[in-house]
C-alpha positions in Angstrom: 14.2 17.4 -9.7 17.3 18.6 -11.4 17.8 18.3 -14.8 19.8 15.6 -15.5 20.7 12.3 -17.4 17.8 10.1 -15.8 15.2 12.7 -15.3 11.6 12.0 -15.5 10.0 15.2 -15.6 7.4 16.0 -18.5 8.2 19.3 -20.3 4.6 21.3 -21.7 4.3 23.0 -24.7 0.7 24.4 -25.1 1.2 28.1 -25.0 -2.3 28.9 -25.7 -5.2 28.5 -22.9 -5.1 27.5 -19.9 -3.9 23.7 -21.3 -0.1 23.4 -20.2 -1.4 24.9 -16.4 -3.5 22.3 -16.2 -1.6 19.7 -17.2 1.1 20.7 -15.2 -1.2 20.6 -12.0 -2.5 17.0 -12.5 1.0 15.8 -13.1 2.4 17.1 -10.3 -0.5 15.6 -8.1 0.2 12.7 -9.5 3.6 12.6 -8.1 5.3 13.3 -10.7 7.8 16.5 -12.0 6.5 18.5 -14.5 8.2 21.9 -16.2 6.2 24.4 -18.6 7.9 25.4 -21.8 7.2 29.1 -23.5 7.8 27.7 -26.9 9.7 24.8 -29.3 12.8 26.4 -28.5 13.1 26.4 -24.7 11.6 22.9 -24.8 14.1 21.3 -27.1 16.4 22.8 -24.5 14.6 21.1 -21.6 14.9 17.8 -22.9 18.6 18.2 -24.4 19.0 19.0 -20.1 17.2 15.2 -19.0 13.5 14.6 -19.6 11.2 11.7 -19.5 8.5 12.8 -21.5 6.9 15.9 -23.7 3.6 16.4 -23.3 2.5 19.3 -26.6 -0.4 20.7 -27.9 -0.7 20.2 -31.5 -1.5 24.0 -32.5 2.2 25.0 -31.0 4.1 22.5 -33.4 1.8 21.9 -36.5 3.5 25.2 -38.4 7.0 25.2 -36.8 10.5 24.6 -37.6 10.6 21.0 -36.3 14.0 20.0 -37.9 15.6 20.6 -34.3 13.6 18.3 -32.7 13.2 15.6 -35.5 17.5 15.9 -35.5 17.5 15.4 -31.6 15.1 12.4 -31.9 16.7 10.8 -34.7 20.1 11.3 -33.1 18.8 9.6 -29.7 20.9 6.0 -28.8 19.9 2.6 -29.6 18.8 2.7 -25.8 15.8 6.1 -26.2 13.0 6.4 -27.6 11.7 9.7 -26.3 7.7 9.7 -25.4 5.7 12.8 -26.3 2.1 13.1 -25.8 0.4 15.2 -28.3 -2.8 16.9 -27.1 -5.2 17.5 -29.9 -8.4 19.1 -30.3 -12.0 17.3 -30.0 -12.3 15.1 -33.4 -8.3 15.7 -33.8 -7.0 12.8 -33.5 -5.1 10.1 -35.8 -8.0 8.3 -37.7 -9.4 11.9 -38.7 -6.6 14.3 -39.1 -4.0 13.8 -42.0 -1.7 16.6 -39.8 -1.5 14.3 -36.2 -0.5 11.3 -38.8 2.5 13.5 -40.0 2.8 14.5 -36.8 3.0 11.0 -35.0 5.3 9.7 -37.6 7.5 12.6 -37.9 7.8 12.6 -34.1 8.0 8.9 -33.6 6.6 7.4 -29.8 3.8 9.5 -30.1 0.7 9.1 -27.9 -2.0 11.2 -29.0 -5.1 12.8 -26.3 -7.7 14.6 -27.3 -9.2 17.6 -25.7 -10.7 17.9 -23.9 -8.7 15.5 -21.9 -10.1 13.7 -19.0 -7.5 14.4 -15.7 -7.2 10.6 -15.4 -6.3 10.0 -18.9 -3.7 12.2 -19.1 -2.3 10.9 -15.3 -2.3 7.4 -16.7 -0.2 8.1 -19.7 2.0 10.5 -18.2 2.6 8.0 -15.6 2.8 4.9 -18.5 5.3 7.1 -20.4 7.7 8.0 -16.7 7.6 4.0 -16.6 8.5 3.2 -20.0 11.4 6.2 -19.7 12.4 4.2 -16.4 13.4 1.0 -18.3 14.8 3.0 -20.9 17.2 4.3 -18.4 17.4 0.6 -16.8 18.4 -0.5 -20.4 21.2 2.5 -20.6 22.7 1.2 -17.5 22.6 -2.8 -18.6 24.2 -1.7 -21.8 26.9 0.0 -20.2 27.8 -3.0 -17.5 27.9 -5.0 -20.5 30.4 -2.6 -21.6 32.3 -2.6 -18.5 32.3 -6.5 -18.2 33.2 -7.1 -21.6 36.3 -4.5 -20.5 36.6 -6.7 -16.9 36.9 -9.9 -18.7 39.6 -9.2 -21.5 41.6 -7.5 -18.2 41.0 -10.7 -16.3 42.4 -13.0 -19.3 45.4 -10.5 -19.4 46.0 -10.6 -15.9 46.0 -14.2 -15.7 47.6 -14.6 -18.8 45.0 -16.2 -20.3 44.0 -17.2 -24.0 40.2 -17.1 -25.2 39.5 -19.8 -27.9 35.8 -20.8 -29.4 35.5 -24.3 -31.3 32.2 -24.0 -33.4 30.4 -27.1 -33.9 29.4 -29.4 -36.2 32.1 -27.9 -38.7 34.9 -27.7 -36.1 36.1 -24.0 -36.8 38.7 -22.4 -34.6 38.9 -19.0 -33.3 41.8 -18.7 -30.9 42.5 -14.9 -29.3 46.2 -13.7 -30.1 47.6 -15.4 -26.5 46.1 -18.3 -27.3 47.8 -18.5 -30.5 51.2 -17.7 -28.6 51.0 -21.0 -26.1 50.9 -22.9 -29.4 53.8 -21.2 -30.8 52.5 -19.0 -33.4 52.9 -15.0 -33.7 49.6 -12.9 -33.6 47.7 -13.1 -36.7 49.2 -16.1 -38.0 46.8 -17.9 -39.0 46.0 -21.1 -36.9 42.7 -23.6 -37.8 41.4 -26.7 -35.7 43.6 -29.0 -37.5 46.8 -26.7 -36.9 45.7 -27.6 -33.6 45.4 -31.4 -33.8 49.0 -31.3 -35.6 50.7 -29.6 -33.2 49.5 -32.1 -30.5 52.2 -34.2 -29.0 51.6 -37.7 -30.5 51.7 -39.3 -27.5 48.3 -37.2 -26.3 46.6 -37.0 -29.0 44.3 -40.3 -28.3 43.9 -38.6 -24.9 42.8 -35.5 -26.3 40.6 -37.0 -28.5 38.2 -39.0 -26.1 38.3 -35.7 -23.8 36.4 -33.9 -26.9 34.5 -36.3 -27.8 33.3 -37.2 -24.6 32.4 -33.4 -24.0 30.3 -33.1 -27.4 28.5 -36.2 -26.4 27.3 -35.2 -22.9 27.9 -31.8 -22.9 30.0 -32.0 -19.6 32.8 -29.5 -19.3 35.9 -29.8 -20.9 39.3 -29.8 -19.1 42.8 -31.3 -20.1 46.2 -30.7 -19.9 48.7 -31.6 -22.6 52.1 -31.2 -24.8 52.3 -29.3 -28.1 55.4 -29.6 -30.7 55.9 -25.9 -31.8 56.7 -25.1 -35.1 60.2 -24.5 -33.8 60.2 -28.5 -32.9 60.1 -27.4 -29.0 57.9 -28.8 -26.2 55.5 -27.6 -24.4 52.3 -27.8 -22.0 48.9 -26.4 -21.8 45.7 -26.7 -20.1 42.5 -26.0 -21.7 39.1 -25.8 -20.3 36.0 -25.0 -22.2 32.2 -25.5 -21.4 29.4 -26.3 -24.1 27.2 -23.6 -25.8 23.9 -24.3 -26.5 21.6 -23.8 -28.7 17.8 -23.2 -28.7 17.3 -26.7 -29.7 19.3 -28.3 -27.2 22.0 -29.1 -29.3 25.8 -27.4 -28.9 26.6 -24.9 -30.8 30.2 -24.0 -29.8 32.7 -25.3 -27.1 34.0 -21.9 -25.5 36.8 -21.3 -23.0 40.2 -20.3 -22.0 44.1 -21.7 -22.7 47.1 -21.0 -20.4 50.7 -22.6 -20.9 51.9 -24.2 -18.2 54.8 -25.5 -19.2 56.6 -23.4 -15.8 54.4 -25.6 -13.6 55.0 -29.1 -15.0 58.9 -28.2 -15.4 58.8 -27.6 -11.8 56.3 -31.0 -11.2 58.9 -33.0 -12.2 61.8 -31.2 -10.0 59.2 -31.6 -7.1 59.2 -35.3 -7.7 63.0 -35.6 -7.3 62.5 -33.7 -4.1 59.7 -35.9 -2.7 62.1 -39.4 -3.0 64.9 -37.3 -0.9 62.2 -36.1 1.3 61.1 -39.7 2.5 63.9 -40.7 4.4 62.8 -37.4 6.5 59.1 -38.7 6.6 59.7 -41.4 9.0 61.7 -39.0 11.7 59.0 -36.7 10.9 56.1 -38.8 11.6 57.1 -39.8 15.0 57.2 -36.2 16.1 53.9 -35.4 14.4 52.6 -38.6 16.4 53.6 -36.8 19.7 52.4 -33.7 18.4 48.7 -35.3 17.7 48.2 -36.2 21.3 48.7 -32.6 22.5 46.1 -31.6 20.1 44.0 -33.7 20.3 43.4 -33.0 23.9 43.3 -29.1 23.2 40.7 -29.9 20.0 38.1 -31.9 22.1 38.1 -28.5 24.5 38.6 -25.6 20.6 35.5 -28.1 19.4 33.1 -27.7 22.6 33.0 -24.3 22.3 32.9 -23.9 18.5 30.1 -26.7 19.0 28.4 -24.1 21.2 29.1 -20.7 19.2 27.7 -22.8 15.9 24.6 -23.5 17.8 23.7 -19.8 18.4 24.9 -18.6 15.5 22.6 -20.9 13.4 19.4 -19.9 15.8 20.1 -16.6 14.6 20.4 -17.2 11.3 16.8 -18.6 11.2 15.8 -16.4 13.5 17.0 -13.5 10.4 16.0 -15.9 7.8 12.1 -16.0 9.7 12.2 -12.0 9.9 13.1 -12.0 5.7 10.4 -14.0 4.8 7.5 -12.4 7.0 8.9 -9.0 5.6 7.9 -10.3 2.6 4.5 -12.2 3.9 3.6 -9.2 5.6 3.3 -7.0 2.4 1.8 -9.3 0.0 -0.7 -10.2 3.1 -0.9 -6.1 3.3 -2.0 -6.0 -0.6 -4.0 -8.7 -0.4 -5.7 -7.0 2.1 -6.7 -4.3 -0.2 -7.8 -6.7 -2.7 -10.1 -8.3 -0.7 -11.2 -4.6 0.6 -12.7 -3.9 -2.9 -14.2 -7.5 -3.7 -15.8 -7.1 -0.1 -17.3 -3.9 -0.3 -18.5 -4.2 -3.7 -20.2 -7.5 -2.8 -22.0 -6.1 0.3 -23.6 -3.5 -1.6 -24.4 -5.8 -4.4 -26.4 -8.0 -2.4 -28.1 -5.1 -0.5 -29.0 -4.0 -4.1 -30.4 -7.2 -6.0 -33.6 -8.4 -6.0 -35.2 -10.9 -4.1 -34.1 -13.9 -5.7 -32.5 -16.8 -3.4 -30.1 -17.8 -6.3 -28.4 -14.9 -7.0 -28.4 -14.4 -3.2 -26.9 -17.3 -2.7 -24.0 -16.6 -5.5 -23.3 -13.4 -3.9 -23.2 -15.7 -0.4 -20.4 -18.0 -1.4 -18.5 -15.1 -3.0 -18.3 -13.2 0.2 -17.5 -16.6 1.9 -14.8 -17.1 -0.5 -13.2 -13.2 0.5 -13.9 -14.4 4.3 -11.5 -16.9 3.9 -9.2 -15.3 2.1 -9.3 -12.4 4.8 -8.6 -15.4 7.2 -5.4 -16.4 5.3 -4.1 -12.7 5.5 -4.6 -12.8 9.1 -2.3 -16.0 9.3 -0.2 -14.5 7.2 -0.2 -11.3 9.0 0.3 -13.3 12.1 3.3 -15.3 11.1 5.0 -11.7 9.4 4.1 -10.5 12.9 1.9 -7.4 11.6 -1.4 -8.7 13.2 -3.1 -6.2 15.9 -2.8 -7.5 18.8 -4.5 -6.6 22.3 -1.7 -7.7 24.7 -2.9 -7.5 28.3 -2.0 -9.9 31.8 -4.0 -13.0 31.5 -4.2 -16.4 34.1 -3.2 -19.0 31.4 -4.2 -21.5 33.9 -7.7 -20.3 33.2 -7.8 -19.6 30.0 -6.6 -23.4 29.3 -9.6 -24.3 31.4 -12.0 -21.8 29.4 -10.8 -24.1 26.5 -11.5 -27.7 27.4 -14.7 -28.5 25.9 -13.3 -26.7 22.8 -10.8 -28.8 22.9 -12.2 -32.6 23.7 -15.2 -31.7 20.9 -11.7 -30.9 18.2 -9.6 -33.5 19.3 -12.9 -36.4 19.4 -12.7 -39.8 21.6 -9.4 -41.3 20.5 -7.0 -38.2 21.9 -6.7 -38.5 25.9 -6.5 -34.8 27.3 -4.6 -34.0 30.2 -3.9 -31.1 32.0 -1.2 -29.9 34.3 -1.8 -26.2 35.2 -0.1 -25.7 38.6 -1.8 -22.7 40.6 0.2 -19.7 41.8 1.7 -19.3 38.5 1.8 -15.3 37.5 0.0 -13.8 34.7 1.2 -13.4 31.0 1.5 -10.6 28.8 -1.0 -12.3 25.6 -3.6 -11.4 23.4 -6.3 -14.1 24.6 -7.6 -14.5 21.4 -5.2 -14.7 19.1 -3.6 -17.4 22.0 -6.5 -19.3 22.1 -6.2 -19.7 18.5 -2.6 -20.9 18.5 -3.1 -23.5 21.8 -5.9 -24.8 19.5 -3.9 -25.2 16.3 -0.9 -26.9 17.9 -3.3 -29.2 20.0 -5.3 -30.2 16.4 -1.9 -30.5 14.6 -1.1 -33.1 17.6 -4.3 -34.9 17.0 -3.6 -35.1 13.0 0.0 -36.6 14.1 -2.2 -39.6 15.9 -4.2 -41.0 13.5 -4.7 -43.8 15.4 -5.5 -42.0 18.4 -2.7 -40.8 21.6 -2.5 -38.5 24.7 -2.0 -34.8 24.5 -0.8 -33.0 27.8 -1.0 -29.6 28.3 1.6 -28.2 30.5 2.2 -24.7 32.3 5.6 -23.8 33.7 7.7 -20.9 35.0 10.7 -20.0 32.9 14.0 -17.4 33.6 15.7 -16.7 30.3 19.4 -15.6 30.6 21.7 -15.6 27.8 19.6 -16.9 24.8 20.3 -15.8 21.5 16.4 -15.5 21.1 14.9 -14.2 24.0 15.5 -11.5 26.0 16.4 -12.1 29.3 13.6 -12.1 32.1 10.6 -14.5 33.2 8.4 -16.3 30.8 5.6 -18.8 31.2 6.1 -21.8 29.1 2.8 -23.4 27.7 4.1 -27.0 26.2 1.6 -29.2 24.1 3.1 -32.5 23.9 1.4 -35.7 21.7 2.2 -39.5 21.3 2.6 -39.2 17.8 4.6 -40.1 14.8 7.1 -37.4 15.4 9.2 -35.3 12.7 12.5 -36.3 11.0 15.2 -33.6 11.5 14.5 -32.1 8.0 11.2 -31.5 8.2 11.4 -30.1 12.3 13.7 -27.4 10.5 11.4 -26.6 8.6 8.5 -26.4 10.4 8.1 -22.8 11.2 8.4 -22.4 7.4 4.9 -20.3 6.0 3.1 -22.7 3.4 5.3 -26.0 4.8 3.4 -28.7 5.1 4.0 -32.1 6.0 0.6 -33.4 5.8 -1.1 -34.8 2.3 -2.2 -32.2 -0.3 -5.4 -30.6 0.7 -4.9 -31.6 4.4 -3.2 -28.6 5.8 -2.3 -24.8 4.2 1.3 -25.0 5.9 0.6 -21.5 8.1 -0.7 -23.4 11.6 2.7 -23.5 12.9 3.8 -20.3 11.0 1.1 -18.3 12.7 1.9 -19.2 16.4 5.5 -18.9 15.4 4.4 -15.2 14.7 2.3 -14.5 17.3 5.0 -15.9 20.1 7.3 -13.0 18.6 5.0 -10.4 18.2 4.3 -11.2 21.6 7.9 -11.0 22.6 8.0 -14.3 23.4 9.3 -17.7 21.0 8.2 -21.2 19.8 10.3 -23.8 20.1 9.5 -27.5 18.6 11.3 -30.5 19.3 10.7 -34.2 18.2 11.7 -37.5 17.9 10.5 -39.9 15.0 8.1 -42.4 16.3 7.9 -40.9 19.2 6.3 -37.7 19.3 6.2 -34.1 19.4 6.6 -31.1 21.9 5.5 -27.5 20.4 6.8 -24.7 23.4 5.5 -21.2 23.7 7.5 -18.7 26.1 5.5 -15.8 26.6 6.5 -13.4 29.2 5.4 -12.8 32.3 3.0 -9.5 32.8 4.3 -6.5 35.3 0.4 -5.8 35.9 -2.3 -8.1 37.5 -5.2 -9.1 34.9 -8.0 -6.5 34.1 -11.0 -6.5 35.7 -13.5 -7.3 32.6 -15.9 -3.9 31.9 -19.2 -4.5 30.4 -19.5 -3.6 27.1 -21.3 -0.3 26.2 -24.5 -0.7 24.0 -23.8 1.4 20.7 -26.2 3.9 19.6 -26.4 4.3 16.1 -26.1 7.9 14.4 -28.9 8.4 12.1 -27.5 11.7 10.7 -25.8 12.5 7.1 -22.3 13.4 7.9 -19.4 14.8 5.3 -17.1 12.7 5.3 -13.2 13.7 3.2 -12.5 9.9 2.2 -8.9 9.6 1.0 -7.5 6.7 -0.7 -4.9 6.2 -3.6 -6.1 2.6 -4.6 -9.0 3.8 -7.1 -10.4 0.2 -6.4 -10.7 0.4 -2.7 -12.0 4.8 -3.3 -15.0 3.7 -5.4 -16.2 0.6 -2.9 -15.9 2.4 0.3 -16.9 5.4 -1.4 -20.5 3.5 -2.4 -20.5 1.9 1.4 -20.3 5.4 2.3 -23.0 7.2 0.2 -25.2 4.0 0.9 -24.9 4.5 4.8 -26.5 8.0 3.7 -23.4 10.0 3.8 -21.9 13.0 1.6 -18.4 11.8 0.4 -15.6 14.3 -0.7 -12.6 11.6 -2.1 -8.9 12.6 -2.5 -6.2 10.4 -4.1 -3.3 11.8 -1.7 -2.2 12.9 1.5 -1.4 16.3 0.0 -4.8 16.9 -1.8 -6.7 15.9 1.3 -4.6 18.7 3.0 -6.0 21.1 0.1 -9.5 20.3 1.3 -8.7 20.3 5.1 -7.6 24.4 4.3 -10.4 25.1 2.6 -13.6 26.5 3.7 -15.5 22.9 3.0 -17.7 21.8 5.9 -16.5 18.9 6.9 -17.6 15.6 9.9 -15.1 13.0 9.9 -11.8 12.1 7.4 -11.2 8.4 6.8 -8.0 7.7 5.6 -5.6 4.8 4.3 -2.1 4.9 6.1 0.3 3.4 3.1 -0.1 6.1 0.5 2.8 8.1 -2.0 4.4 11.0 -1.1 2.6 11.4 2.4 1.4 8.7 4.5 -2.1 8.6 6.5 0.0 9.1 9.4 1.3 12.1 8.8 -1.8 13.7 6.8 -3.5 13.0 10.5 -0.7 15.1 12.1 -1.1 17.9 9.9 -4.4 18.1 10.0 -4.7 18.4 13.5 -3.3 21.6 13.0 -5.8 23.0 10.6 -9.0 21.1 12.4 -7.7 19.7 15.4 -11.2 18.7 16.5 -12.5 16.8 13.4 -12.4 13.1 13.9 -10.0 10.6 12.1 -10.5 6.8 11.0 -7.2 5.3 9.9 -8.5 2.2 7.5 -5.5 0.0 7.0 -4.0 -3.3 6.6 -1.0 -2.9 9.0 -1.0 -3.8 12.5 1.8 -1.6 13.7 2.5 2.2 13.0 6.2 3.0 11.9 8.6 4.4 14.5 7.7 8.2 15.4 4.1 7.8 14.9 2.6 9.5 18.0 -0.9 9.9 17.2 -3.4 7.2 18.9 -5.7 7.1 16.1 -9.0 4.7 16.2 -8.2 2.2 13.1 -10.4 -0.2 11.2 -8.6 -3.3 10.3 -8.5 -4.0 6.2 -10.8 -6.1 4.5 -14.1 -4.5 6.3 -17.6 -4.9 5.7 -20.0 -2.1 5.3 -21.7 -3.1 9.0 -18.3 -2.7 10.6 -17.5 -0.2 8.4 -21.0 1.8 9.9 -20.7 0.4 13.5 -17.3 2.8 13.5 -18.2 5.7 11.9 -21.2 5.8 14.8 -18.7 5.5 17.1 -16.3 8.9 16.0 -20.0 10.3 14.9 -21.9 10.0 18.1 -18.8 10.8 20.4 
């Protein structure tokens, strides 16, 4: 990084040992810039240059000239306060060493280590230290907008000729800018109170005036009137004033602030208008005849310009939810993908836990509801991950006319004896392009969101159709297969239909529904390149639509599956993770299943490893990682090992563009059995 106002780097100061190399190292592996000064001299210069922290040894500044630094520190703005880390020896630090006391208060936002230093410690308050520099520099650049829209504002009032007043409250004192003071005929300086004000009111607006304020103190609504002033010259004129209430903590008002302009141009030229408008009636009646004519022409031509602005709004507003959907499972998606990784570590941990406790059925059963707690939570990412469309998804041709009838006694025994079923699944119809799971899932929850519309029981029908989309604004044009579920129920008002799709929208009582059953096939339809469309009528019921599009290729024959054999051998496996939570779980799981684990916190330091000469069976590897992703750390390994096998572990469905590799993948949260059941797999290949 280049030295510079907002740099982050650490600058080192430990020229004895070995210290300021090794600190340097374990910075920069952390991700962070790190520069190594030869004494207090060239380090002062590196921070004068842009630094975000100093991390010294104690022995290089405990004897030396320190007055250029102290003067640097002392002479930093309001916005700095420069960190330094000060490494001290074993037994050196504050509560037993007089000389790191000094130190730390000569030197100010001190955090002291003591050698010798573990690598995390140091990592962790290098990297708290970059973070506290980073909202130092935030708070630089919020001081100087302030600066810059204090500077806007007074060139705004200029330009609009504007005056800035301030009435403070209860004791009714007055400060009015120069222009201000102008409109109410007094030179700048001159001094002008509140009841200058009131007595220069024209007498005939003062009651006016008066309500206006005290109407504004009493409900705290903004203030806005227009009236005369008698200058001290015994001329007339007009201003308008508008002001809004200051609070204060309490609730109360503190000051009524705002802005005066004269307008005595404007109601001069009000009252020349008026004389215009009584000669411009007589014209009115000639006029209104021909603007009579003129309506029926456009008239005609608006009930066409209408039509096809009615059209144009209607696209335009499926593509703004269609863009408003895509923000909001952007967002799903990542909080589902961290989620993920939470429920990773509470997972793992609690497998090995229970492997590891002793026979006792009530601690076994604690450790039971836990891991069904982290099961359902790892069900809420995948609707989550399914409405943000980051699911994983087998898409392959499927008959949907026999997958429906795969699903009927699924669907009488969820529905129960007050829903009617019926089917119509016309034959002949070509195959879609689905993941059958994750569609089975989807026809069930619209067909029990139907049932819980008919409380007092109803028809569902399940229909099958052919579909060709041409011109819609949300599918691409081709053939789909539209699979309708429509109920006898109680329908949704136009509000609530809108917001349907919506994750976490429910209509249904609290506790009844989590909001993401509709969500979830939402997502899935797009993932799938197809759409859901919902329409209803209130009272009468509602019709949920997927379009999913037709398959180029006939359904797969089904293959048999292949009966696993388990690998019994202790492999090496380089395990590389940056979340330290998910490293030590998988890294137990791992050592449990009887393996030998090498960890690395980053792309880069797995790399290190894959050069060396380190035997080595299998890397398992997270995909979302700083500074180089699991992705890429597979592509470059292939070119030191290109025959060691590679797990990708990770949350996210889909690979970002320009990922080439076909990597086997185990989908975050696992458990240690699937977890095993895929390392024999890549192991036994």
């Amino acid at each position: 990084m280049r030295p510079g106002a907002s740099s982050e780097r650490a600058v080192i100061l430990a020229p004895t040992g070995r210290d300021a190399t090794v600190a340097a190292a374990l910075i920069k592996e952390a991700g962070f810039y790190a520069n190594i000064c030869t004494d207090l001299a060239a380090l002062l210069h590196e921070i004068e240059g842009g630094a975000g922290l100093a991390v010294i040894a104690d022995e290089a500044i405990k004897t030396a000239d320190l007055r250029g630094l102290v003067r640097w520190l002392n002479d930093q703005p309001s916005w700095s306060d420069f960190p330094i880390v000060l490494l001290t020896h074993q037994g050196g630090g504050p509560e037993r060493n007089p000389d790191a006391v000094r130190l730390g208060q000569v030197l100010g936002n001190v955090t002291f280590i003591e050698r010798p230093f573990h690598p995390t410690t140091l990592v962790s308050v290098v990297g708290s230290a970059v973070r506290g520099r980073r909202r130092q520099y935030q708070t630089r650049a919020i001081l100087a907008d302030l600066t810059e829209s204090e500077d806007l504002l007074q060139t705004a009032l200029n330009a609009g000729h504007l005056g800035a007043l301030e009435l403070h409250l209860p004791e009714f004192e007055l400060e009015a800018s120069d222009t201000c003071r102008a409109f109410f005929g007094r030179k700048p300086g001159e001094p002008f109170s509140y009841q200058d004000l009131l007595a220069a009111v024209h007498p005939d607006d003062r009651a006016r005036r008066m309500e206006v304020v005290e109407q504004t103190i009493k409900t705290g609504q903004d203030y806005s009137i227009e009236y005369r002033n008698i200058w001290p010259d015994g001329s007339q004129h007009w201003v308008d004033v508008r002001a809004r209430a200051v609070r204060r903590p309490d609730g109360s008002i503190k000051s009524l602030v705002g802005v005066s302009s004269d307008i005595t141009a404007r109601k001069v030229a009000e009252i020349e208008r008026e004389s215009l408008l009584a000669q411009l009636a007589a014209e009115r009646t000639a006029l209104a005849e021909l603007t009579a004519t003129l309506e029926q022409r456009v008239e005609q031509r608006t009930a066409d310009l209408m039509k096809e602005v009615a059209a144009r709004e209607k696209a335009q507003e499926q593509l703004r939810q269609a863009q408003k959907m895509e923000t909001i499972g952007q967002l799903t998606g990542g909080v589902a993908h961290d989620f993920n990784n939470l429920l990773m570590a509470v997972m793992g941990n609690l497998d090995l836990l229970r492997k590891r406790l002793p026979n006792d059925p009530r601690l076994h059963r604690l450790i039971d509801g836990a891991l069904q707690g982290a099961e359902r939570g790892a069900s809420l990412t995948q609707r989550l991950l399914a409405f943000a469309r980051q699911q994983d998804l087998r898409a392959v041709p499927m008959d949907l006319r026999g997958l429906i009838q795969g699903m009927i006694d699924l669907l009488e025994r969820s529905l129960g004896p007050r829903i009617a079923l019926r089917l119509e699944l016309p034959e002949g119809l070509p195959p879609a392009r689905v993941d059958a799971n994750q569609l089975e899932l989807a026809v069930l929850n619209l067909a029990i969101n139907a049932r819980d519309a008919m409380p007092d029981g109803g028809s569902i029908e399940i229909r099958l159709a052919e579909h060709q989309a041409s011109g819609d604004p949300v599918l691409k044009s081709g053939r789909y297969l539209k699979l309708s579920v429509i109920d006898t129920g109680k329908g949704m008002t136009p509000e609530i239909l809108k917001r349907a799709i919506e994750p976490f929208f429910s209509s249904k009582p609290l506790g009844k529904g989590t909001g993401l059953g509709l969500s979830m096939v939402h997502g899935l339809a797009v993932q799938l390149g197809g759409a859901l469309q919902l329409s209803s009528t209130v009272g009468k019921g509602t019709t949920a639509t997927l379009l999913l599009p037709v398959a180029t290729a006939v359904p797969e024959a089904e293959i048999p599956a292949q009966t696993l054999q388990k690998v019994n051998r202790s492999a090496v496996i380089l395990f590389v993770d940056d979340d330290p939570l998910i490293a030590m779980s998988t890294t137990e799981m791992l050592e449990d299943l009887g393996h030998h684990v090498i960890g690395a916190s980053s792309g880069l330091h797995a790399l290190d490893i894959l050069k060396s000469e380190q035997p080595l069976d299998l890397m398992m590897t997270d995909h979302v990682m700083p500074g180089m992703t699991g992705v890429e750390l597979a592509a470059a390994s292939r070119a030191v090992r290109p025959s060691l096998p590679i797990l990708l572990a990770t949350g996210y469905a889909e690979l970002p563009d320009g990922a080439q590799l076909d990597l086997p993948r185990l989908a975050k949260p696992y458990h240690q059995d699937q977890l095993r059941d895929r390392l024999d797999q890549l192991l036994g290949a």
